[in-house]
C-alpha positions as CSV (number, residue, x, y, z in Angstrom):
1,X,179.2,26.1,8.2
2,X,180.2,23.2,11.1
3,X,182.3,20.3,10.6
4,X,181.7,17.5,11.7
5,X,183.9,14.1,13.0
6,X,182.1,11.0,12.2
7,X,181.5,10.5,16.2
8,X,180.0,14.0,16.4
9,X,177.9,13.1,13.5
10,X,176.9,9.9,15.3
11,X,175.8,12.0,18.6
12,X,173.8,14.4,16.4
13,X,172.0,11.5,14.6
14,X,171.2,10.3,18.2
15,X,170.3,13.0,19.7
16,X,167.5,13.6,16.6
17,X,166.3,10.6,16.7
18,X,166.0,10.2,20.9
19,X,165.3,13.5,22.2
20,X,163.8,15.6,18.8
21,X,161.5,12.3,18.1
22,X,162.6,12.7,14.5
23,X,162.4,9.4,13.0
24,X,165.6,7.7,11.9
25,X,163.5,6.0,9.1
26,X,162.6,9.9,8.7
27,X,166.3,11.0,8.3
28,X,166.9,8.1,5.7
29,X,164.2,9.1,3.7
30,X,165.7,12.9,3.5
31,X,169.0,11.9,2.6
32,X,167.9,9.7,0.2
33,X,166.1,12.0,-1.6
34,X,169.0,14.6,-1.5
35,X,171.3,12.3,-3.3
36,X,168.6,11.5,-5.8
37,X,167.9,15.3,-6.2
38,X,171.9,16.1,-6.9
39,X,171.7,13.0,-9.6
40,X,169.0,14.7,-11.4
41,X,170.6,17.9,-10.9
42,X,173.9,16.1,-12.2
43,X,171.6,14.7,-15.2
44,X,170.1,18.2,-16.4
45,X,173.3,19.6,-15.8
46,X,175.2,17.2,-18.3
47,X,172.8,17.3,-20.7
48,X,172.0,21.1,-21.0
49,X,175.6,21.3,-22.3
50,X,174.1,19.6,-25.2
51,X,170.5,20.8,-25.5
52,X,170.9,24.0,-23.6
53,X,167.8,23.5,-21.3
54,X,167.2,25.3,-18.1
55,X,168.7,22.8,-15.0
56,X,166.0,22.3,-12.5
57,X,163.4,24.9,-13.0
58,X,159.8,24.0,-12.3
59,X,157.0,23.3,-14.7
60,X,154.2,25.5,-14.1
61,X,151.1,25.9,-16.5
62,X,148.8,28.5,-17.7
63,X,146.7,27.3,-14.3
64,X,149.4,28.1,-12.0
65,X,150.0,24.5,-10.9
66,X,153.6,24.2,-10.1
67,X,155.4,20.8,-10.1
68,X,158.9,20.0,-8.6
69,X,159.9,17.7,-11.7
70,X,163.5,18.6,-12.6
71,X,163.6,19.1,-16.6
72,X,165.7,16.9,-18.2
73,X,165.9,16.1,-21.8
74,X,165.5,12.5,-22.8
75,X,165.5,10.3,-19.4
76,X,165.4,7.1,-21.2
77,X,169.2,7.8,-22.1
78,X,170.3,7.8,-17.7
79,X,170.9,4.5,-16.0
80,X,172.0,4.5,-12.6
81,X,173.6,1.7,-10.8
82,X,173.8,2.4,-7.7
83,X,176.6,0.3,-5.3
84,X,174.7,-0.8,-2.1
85,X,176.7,-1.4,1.2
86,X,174.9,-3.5,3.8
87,X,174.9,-0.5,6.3
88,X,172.8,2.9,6.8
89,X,174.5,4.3,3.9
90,X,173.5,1.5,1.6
91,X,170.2,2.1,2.9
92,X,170.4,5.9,1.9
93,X,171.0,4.8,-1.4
94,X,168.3,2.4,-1.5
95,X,165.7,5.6,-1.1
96,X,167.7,7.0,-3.8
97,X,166.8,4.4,-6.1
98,X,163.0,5.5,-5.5
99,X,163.0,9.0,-6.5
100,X,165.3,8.6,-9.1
101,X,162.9,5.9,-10.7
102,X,160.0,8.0,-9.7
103,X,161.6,10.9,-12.1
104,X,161.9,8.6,-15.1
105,X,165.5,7.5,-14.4
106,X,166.4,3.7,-15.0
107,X,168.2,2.2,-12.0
108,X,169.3,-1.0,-10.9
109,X,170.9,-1.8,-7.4
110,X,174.8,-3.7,-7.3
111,X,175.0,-5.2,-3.8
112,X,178.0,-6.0,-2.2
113,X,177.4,-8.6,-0.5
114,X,173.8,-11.1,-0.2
115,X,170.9,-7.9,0.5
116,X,169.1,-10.5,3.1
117,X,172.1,-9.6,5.2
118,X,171.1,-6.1,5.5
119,X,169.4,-5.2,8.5
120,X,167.3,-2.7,10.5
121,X,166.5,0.6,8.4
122,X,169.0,-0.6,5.5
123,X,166.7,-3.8,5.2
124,X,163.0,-2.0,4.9
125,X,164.5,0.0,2.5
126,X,165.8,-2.9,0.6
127,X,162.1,-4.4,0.6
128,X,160.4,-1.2,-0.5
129,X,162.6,-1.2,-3.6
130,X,162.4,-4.6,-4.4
131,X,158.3,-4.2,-4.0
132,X,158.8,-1.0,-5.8
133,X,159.9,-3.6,-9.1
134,X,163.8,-1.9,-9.1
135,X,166.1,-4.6,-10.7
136,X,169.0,-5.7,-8.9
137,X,172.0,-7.5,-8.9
138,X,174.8,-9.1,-6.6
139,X,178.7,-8.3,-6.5
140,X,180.1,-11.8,-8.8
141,X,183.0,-11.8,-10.9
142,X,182.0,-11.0,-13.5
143,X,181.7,-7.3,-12.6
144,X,185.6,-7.1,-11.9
145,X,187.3,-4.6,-14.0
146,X,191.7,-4.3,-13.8
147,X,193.3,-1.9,-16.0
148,X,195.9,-3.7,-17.5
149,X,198.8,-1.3,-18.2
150,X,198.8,2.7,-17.3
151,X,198.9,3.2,-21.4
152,X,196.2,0.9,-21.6
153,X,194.0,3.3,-19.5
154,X,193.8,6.4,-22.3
155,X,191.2,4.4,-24.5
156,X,188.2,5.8,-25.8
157,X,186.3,5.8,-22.4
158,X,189.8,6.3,-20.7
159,X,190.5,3.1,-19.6
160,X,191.4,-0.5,-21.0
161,X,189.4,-2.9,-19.7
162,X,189.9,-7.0,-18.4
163,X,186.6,-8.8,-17.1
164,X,187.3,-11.9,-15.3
165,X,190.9,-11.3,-15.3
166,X,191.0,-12.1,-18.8
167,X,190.7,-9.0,-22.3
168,X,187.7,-8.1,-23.1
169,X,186.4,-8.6,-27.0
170,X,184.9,-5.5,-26.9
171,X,184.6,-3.2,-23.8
172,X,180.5,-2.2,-24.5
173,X,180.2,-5.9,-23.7
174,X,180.7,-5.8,-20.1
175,X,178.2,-5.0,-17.7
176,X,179.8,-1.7,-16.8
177,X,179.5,-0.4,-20.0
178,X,175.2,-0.5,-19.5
179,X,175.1,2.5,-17.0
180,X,175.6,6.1,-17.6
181,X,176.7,6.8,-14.0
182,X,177.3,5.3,-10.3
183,X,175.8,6.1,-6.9
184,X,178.3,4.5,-4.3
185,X,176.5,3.9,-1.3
186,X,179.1,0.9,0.1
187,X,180.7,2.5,2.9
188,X,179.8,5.4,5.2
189,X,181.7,7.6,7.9
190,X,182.1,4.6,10.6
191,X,184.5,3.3,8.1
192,X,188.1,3.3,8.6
193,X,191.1,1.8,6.5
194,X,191.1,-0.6,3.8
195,X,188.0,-1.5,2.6
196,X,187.4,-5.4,2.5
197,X,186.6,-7.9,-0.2
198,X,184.3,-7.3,-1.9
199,X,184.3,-3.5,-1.4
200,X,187.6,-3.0,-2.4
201,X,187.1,-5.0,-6.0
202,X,183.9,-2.8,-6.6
203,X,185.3,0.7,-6.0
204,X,188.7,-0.4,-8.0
205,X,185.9,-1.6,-10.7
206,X,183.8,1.1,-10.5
207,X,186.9,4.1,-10.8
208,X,187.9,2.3,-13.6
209,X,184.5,2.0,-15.4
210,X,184.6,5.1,-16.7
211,X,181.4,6.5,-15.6
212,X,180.7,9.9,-13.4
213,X,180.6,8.6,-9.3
214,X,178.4,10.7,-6.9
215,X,179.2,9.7,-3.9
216,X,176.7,9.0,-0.7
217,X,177.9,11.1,2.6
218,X,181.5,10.4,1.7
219,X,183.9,8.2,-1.1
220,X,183.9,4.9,0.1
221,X,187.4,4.5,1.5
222,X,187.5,7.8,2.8
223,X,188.6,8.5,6.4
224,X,185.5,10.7,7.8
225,X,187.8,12.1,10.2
226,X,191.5,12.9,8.7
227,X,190.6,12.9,4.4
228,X,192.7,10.0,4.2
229,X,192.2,7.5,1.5
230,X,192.4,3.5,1.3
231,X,194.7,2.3,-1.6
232,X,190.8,1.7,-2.7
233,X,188.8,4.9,-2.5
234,X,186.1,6.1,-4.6
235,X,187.0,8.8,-6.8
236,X,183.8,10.8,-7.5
237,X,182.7,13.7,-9.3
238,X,180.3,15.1,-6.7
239,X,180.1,13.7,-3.0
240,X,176.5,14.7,-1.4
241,X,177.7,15.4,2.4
242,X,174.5,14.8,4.8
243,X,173.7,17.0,7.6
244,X,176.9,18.3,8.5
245,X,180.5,19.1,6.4
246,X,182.3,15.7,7.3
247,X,185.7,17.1,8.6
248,X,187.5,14.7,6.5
249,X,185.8,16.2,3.1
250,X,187.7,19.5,4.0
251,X,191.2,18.5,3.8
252,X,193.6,16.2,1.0
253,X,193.7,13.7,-0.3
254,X,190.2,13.3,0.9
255,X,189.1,16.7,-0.8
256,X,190.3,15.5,-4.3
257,X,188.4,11.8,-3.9
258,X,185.3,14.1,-3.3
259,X,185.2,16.1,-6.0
260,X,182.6,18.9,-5.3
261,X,181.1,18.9,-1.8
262,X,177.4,19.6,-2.0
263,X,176.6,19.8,2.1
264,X,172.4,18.3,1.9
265,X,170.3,19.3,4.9
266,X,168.2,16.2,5.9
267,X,166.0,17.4,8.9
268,X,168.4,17.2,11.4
269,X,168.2,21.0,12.7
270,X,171.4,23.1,12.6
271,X,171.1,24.7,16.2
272,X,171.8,20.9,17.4
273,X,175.5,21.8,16.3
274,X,175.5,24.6,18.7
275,X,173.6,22.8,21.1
276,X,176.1,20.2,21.3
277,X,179.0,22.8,21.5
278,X,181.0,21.8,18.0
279,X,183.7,24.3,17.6
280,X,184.8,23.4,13.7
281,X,183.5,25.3,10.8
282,X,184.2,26.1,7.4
283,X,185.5,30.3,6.9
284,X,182.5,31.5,5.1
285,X,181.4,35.2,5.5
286,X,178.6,34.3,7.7
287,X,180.9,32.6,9.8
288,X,183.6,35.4,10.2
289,X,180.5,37.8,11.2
290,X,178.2,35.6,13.1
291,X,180.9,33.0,14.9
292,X,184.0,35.3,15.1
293,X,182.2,38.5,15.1
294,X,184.1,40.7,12.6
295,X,182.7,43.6,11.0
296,X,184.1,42.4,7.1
297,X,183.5,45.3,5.7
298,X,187.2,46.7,7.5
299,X,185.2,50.3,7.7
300,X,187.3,52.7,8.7
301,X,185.9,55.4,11.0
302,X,184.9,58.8,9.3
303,X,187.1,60.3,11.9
304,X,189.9,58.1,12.4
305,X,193.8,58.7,11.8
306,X,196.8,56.6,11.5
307,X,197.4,55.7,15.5
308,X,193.6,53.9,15.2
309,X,195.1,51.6,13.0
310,X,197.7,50.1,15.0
311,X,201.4,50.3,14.3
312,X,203.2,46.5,13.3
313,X,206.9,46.0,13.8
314,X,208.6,43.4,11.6
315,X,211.8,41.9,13.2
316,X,213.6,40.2,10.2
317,X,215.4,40.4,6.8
318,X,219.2,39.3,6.5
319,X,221.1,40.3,3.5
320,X,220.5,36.5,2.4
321,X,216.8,36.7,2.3
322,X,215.8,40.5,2.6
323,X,213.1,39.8,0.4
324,X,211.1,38.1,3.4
325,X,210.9,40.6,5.6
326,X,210.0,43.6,3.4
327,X,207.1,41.5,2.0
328,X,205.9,40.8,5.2
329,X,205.8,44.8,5.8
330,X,204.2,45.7,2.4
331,X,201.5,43.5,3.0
332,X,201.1,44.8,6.9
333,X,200.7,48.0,5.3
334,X,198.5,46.9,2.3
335,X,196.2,45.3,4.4
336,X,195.2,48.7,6.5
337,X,197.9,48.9,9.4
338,X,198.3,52.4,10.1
339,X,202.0,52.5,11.1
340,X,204.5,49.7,9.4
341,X,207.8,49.8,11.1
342,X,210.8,47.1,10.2
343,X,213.8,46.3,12.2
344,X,216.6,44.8,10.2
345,X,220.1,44.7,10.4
346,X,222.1,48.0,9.4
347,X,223.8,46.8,6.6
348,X,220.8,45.4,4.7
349,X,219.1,49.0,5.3
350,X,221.2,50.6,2.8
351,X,219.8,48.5,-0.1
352,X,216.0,48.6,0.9
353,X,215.6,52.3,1.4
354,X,213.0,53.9,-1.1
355,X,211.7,50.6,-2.3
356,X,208.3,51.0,-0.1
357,X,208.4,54.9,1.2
358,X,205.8,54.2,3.7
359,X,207.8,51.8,5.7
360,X,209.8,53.0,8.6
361,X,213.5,51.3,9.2
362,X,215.0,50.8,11.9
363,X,218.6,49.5,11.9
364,X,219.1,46.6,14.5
365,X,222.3,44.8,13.8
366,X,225.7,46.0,13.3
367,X,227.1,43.0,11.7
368,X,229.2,43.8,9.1
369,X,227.8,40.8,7.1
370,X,224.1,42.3,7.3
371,X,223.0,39.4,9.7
372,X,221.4,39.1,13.1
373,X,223.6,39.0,16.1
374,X,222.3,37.7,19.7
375,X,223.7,41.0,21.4
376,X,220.6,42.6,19.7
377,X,217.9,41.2,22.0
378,X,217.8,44.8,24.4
379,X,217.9,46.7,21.8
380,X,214.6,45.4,19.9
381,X,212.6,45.4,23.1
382,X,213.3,48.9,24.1
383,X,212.6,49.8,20.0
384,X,209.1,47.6,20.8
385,X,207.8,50.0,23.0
386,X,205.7,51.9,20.9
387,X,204.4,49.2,18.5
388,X,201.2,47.4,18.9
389,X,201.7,43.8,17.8
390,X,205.4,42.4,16.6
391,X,205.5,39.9,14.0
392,X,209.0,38.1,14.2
393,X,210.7,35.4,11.6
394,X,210.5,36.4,7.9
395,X,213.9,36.5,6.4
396,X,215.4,36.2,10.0
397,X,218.0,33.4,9.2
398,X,219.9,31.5,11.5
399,X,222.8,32.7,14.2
400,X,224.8,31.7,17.5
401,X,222.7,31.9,20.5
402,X,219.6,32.8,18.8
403,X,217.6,30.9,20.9
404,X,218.0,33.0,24.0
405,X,218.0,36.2,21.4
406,X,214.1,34.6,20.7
407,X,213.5,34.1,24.5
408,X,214.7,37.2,25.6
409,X,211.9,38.9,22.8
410,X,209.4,35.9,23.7
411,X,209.8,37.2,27.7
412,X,210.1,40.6,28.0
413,X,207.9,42.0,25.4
414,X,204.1,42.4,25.9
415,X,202.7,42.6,22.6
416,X,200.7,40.2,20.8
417,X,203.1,38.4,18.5
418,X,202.9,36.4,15.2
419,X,205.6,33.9,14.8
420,X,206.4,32.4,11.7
421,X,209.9,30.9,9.2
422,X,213.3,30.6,11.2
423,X,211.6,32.4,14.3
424,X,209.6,28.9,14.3
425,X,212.4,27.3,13.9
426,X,214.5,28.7,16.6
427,X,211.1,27.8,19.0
428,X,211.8,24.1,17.5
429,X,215.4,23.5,18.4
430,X,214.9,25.5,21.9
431,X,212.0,23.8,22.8
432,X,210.6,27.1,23.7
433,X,206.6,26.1,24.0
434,X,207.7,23.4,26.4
435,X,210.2,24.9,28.4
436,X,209.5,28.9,28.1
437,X,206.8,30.7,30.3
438,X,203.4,31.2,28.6
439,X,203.0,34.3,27.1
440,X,199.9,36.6,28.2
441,X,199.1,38.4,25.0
442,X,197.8,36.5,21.9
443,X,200.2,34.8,20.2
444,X,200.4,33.1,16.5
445,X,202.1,31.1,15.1
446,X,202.2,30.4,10.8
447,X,204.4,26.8,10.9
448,X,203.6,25.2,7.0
449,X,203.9,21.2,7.3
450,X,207.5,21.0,7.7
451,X,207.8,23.5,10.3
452,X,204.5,22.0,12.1
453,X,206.9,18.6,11.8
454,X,209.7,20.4,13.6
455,X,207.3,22.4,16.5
456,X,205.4,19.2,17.2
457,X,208.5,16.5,17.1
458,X,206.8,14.3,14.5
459,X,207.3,14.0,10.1
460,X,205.8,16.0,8.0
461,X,203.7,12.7,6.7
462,X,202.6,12.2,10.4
463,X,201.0,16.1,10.0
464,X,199.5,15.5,7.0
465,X,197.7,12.7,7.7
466,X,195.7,14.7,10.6
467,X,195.7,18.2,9.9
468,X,193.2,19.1,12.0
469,X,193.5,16.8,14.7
470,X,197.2,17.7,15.5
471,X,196.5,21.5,14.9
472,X,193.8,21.5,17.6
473,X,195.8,19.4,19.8
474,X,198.9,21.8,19.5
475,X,197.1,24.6,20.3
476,X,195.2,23.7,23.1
477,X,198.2,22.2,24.6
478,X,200.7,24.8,23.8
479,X,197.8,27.8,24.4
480,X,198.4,29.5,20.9
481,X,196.5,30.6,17.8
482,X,197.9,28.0,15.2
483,X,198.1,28.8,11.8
484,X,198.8,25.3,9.6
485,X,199.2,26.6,6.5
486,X,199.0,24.3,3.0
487,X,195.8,23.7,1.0
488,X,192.9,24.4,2.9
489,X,194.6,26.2,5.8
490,X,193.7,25.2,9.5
491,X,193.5,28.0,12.5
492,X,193.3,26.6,15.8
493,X,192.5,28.3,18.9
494,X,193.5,27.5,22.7
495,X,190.3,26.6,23.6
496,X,189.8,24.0,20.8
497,X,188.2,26.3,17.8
498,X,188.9,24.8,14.4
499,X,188.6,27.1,11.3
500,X,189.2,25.8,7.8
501,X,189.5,28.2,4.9
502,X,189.1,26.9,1.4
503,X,190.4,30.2,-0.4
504,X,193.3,30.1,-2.2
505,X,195.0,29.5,-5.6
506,X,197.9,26.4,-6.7
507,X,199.5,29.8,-8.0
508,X,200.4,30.9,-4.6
509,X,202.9,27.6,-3.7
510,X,205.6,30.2,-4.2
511,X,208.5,31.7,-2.2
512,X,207.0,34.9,0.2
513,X,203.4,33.8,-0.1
514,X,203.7,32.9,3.8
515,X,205.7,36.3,4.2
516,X,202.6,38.3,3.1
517,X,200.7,36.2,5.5
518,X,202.7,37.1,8.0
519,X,202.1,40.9,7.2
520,X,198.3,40.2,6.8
521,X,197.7,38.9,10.3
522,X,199.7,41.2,12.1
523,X,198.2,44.0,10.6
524,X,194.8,43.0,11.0
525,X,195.9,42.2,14.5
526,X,196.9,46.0,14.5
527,X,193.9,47.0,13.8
528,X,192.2,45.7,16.9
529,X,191.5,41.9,16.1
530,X,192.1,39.1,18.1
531,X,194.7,36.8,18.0
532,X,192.2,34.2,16.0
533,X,189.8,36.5,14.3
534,X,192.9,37.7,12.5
535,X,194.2,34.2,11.6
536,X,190.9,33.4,10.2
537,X,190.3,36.3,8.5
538,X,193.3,36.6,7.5
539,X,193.9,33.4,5.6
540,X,190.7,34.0,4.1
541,X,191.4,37.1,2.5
542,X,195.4,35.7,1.5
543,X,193.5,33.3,-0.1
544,X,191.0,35.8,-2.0
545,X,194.2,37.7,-3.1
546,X,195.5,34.8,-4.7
547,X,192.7,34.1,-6.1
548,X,192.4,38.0,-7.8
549,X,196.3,37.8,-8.8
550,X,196.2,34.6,-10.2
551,X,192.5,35.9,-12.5
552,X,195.3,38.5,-13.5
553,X,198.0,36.2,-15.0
554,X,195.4,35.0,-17.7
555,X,198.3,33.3,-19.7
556,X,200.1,31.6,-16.9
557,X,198.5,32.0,-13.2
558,X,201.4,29.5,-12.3
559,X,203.8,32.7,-12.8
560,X,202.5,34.5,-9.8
561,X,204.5,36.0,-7.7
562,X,204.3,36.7,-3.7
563,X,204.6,40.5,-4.7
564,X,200.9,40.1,-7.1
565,X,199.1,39.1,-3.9
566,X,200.1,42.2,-1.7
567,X,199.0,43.8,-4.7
568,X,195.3,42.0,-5.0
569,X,194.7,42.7,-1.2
């Protein structure tokens, strides 16, 4: 599935409309009927909870004549207002308002601001639903709705209610209370920061109101681009996305003002994505087989032995966090590697033999205290030899002159290598992607927000406020596979390649969840994958295992542990 940024989106649109010949009165009229097609859909869904009816199957009759009306018990009961912008996503609403009438569903139109100032498309829409008899109504003050005090929102409806700035007599009185749900169709993806008056009154009004929201494209108040939200954003319950996955729907806050994504094709054809060379996309199974050309199955050959599967080395583990290290090995194994090897220092050995038989040791450090010691550099290299990809970091710690331990590693080995905890931290401080040589095999590295902070010189607000943009940016400019790890996980290539996974479970925000990501993409690496095709995949299938081990703690999936997810690969 591509993502989109709202300029791509705009080229795409375009390029439709001036080259295809599509229509963009055509393109209107599609999305239009999309979000009237996920209201209905939102209708019968609602109300089969209560009269357990069938949500959207056709009518047919004994003559075979088939009819696309969505069955939905008593339409009288749905009133739709639907919040009209003066742009092209107002307009898409106004098309809305059309099929949603035409399948027995009151609506009335709220416009922000005088509907003679709308223009172009937007405007012959307007007309056709005024000719059409669909009542309407103009943004006043009357509509304004404040929630007085934050106990004062847990009424019946959820909130406590002020019209006109002053308390209501009885909240069914206002003209909120008249409408079973909202379409917002204010603001679309050409919209960035605070909305204006009177956009920002009607979308605090209408998330106080109390009603479901099913946003047009994207929230009003939504950054298209970065998922931020305005102070005033829309918070809906569905968001119908048109075309293309805005890239801003994929990452939070933005993701959370969404609600579910339902992604609407409206005629625009998907090889113009392609055509136009977008490089973003959602991890889906098609796309790990089709874009990144993995065989997801992970097959192994009828005639294959340990030495196909590649051999990981792990170069980490102090006595203070020994934990991180052996993770990251159990999950290299668990995930296919045929050979696991872990260099740690001597006097941490001792006390992990026997706790994973399958894993080979090999002592590194002499240091009575069980840590790393710069002296050690050589001696990894020449044990490096017969590995096939290194992953250095997990449980590593901090010592003197570790910097030039890292270089040395960095330099002088020719593996590919997956970087990740205090190894990215050492890379940080020595400003080793600046200042060290490029290295020629693939390299990753797994930096969550804080670390990306440290690599990239900024705050860790400054990363989260443009995942994506700042991931691709990195790697191209730094020429390695980036791993931003977080909800909804970014992987960045060198040459500009954005992959976001949505997999995952809130059980896995828990110490050594990025160790067994570590594991997971070197040993997929191992096994003959690409620097990126391992990222990707592997973040996806971190994610799945999550997922499984958190299904397993039925009675508390916030008491998962890093250890469950090795064991739901």
């Amino acid at each position: 599935m591509y993502i989109v940024t709202a300029q791509q989106m705009r080229d795409l649109d375009q390029y439709t409309i001036e080259q295809l010949g599509i229509p963009a009165m055509s393109l209107m009229e599609s999305a239009g009927k999309a979000i009237a097609e996920e209201v209905i859909a939102w209708c019968g869904g609602q109300q089969e909870e209560q009269a357990d009816v069938p949500r959207g199957r056709a009518l047919t009759n004994e003559g075979g004549i088939r009819s696309d009306e969505r069955v939905i018990p008593d339409r009288s009961r749905q009133h739709w207002l639907v919040l009209v912008g003066k742009g092209n996503n107002g307009g898409d609403g106004l098309v809305a308002v059309r099929y949603l009438m035409d399948a027995g569903i009151a609506v009335t139109l709220l416009y922000a601001q005088d509907p003679q100032e709308l223009t172009g498309h937007a405007a012959a829409q307007r007309d056709a639903a005024h000719r059409s008899g669909i009542a309407y109504r103009v943004w006043s003050e009357e509509w304004n709705l404040h929630a007085e005090t934050e106990e004062g929102n847990k009424q019946e409806s959820g909130i406590n209610h002020t019209a006109s700035g002053s308390k209501q007599a009885e909240h069914n009185q206002h003209p909120w209370s008249n409408y079973t749900g909202i379409i917002d169709a204010l603001l679309g993806t050409g919209s960035k920061g605070e909305p204006r008056e009177p956009y920002a009154s009607i979308i605090r009004s209408a998330n106080i109101s109390g009603k479901p929201i099913i946003a047009a494209d994207i929230p009003s108040g939504l950054n298209a681009d970065t998922g931020e939200v305005a102070e005033n954003c829309i918070q809906a319950q569905v968001t119908v996305c048109l075309a293309f996955l805005k890239q801003g729907l994929t990452q939070y806050p933005g993701a959370t003002a969404a609600g579910e994504v339902v992604v609407r094709s409206i005629g625009i054809p998907r090889s113009t994505a392609k055509q136009a060379g977008l490089r973003a996309h959602l991890i889906t199974d098609d796309v790990l087989r089709d874009v990144l050309q993995i065989d997801t199955s992970r097959a192994r050959a009828i005639d294959g032995h340990k030495g196909t599967y590649g051999h990981v080395m792990v170069i980490g583990g102090s006595m203070k966090m020994s934990g991180a290290g052996l993770m990251a090995s159990r999950s290299a194994l668990r995930i296919g590697s045929g050979l696991v090897s872990w260099a740690l220092p001597e006097q941490l050995m001792k006390h992990m033999v026997g706790h994973v038989p399958e894993l080979m040791m090999i002592p590194a450090s002499e240091d009575p205290d069980g840590q790393w010691k710069a002296d050690t550099a050589q001696t990894i290299v020449e044990q490096t030899a017969k590995a096939d990809v290194l992953a250095i970091g997990p449980g590593l710690g901090r010592f003197e002159d570790d910097n030039e331990w890292l270089r040395t590693l960095w330099e002088e080995t020719q593996q590919p290598l997956v970087l990740d905890a205090d190894g990215l931290n050492i890379l940080s401080e020595a400003e080793g992607l600046s200042r060290w040589p490029r290295r020629q095999a693939d390299t990753v590295l797994t930096p969550h927000p804080g670390e990306m902070a440290r690599l990239a010189g900024v705050s860790t607000a400054d990363i989260q406020r443009d995942r994506i943009g700042i991931a691709r940016d990195f790697a191209s400019k730094h020429g390695v596979v980036l791993v931003l790890k977080g909800a909804r996980t970014i992987v960045a290539s060198p040459q500009g390649d954005i992959f976001v996974n949505t997999t995952g479970h809130p059980g896995m925000a828990t110490g050594g969840s990025g160790d067994v990501l570590t594991g997971v993409i070197s040993g997929l690496m191992a096994q003959g994958l690409s620097g990126l095709q391992a990222a990707a995949f592997g973040v996806h299938l971190h994610g799945h295992a999550g997922e499984e081990a958190a299904r397993k703690r039925t009675g508390n999936p916030a008491s998962l542990l890093a250890g469950d997810i090795i064991e739901s690969l």
